[in-house]
N, C-alpha and C positions, 0 to 999 in steps of 0.2 A: 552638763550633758554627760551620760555614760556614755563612754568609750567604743563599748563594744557594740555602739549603735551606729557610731561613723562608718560607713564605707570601705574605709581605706582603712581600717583598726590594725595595728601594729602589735597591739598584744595578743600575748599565746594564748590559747584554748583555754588552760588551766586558770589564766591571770584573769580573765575574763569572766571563768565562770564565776572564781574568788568577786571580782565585783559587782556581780548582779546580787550574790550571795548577801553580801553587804548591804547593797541597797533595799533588797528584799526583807532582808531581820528588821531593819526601819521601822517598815510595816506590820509584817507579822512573822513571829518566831518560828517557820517549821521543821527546816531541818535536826536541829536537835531530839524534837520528836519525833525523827523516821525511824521503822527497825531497821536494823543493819540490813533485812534482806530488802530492804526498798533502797536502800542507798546506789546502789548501780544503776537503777532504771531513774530514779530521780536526778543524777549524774549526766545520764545522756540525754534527758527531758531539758535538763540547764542547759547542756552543749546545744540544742536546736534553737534555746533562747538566743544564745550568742551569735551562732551561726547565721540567723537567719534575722537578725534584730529585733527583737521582740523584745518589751518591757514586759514587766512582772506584774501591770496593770488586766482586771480582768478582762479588757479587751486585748491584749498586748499576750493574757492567755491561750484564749480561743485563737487567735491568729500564729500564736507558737504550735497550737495542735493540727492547723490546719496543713500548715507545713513541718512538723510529725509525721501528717499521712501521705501527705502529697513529694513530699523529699527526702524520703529517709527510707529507709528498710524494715521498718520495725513490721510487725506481724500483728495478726491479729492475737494470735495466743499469748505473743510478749506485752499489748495493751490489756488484756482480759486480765491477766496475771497482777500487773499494776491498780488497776481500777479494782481490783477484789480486793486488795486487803482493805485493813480496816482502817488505815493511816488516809488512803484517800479516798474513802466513803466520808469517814468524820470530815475531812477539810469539804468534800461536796457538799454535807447537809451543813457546817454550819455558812456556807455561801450562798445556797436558796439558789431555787427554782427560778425565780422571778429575777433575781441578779444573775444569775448565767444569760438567762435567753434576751435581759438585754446588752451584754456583753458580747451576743452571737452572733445580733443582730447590730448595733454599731459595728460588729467588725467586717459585717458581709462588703464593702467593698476590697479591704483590703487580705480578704480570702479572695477572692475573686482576681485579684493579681497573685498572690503568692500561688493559686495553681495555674495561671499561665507561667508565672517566671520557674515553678517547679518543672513543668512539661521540657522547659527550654534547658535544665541541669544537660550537665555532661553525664552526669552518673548522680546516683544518687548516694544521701550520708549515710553510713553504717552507723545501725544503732545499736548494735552492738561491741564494734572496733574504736571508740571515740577514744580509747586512752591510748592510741600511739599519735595521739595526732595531739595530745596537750600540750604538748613544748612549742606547736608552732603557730605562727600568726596567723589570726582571724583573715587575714587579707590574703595571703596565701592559701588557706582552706578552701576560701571564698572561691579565690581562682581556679584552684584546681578542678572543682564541684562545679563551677560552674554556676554560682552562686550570684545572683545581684539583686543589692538591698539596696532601698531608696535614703537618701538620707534625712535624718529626722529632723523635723518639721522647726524652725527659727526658734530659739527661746523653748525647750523644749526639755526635760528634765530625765 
């Protein structure tokens, strides 16, 4: 099980993203190919995975974006800005139409909680501020925001 899907995660923001990172190149190699000006927004996109326990599976995506929208600060000009370059058009087209919406669609219950449990934050994440907060633990973040993630399901990777 990855770590930063427990609950109670004792690792810091940074160590955390380092292992979704990990488990992610498994699959498919992207970060290397970002341009350096996507590397910050792709940075605080990882921090929502951690934060808010999302894998890096296409449904474990759409449920990271939904709590993107629903618990964070981000903007619509800061997603427009992201979703235009050309780094994550290519990653959309070569995913298909047809594998997003059923990614959107398995994930509609557990959208469905993450914006009740967003509604219930103390505040919400800054998506812009994520790098003073790298040195500290996911469980303390958690707390502070106001954060609570279910823990993943038995046997579960």
């Amino acid at each position: 099980m990855l770590d930063y899907l427990n609950p109670d995660c004792p690792l810091s923001l940074r160590k955390a993203i380092a292992q979704l990172r990990e488990e992610d190149a498994k699959e498919r190699d992207v970060a290397p190919s970002v341009a350096p000006e996507v590397e910050r927004s792709m940075t605080a996109h990882d921090a929502v995975h951690v934060i808010f326990a999302c894998d890096t599976s296409d449904r474990g995506e759409a449920i990271a974006h939904a709590w993107m929208l629903l618990g964070t600060t981000v903007t619509h000009r800061q997603l427009s800005e992201v979703m235009g370059t050309g780094d994550h058009r290519t990653f959309v087209r070569e995913i298909g139409h047809a594998r997003r919406m059923r990614a959107l669609l398995s994930a509609l219950p557990a959208v469905a909680v993450a914006a009740f449990r967003a509604r219930r934050m103390t505040k919400r994440w800054s998506w812009t501020d994520y790098d003073r907060y790298l040195d500290t633990p996911l469980v303390e973040i958690r707390r502070e925001f106001g954060v609570r993630v279910s823990p993943p399901p038995t046997g579960s990777a």
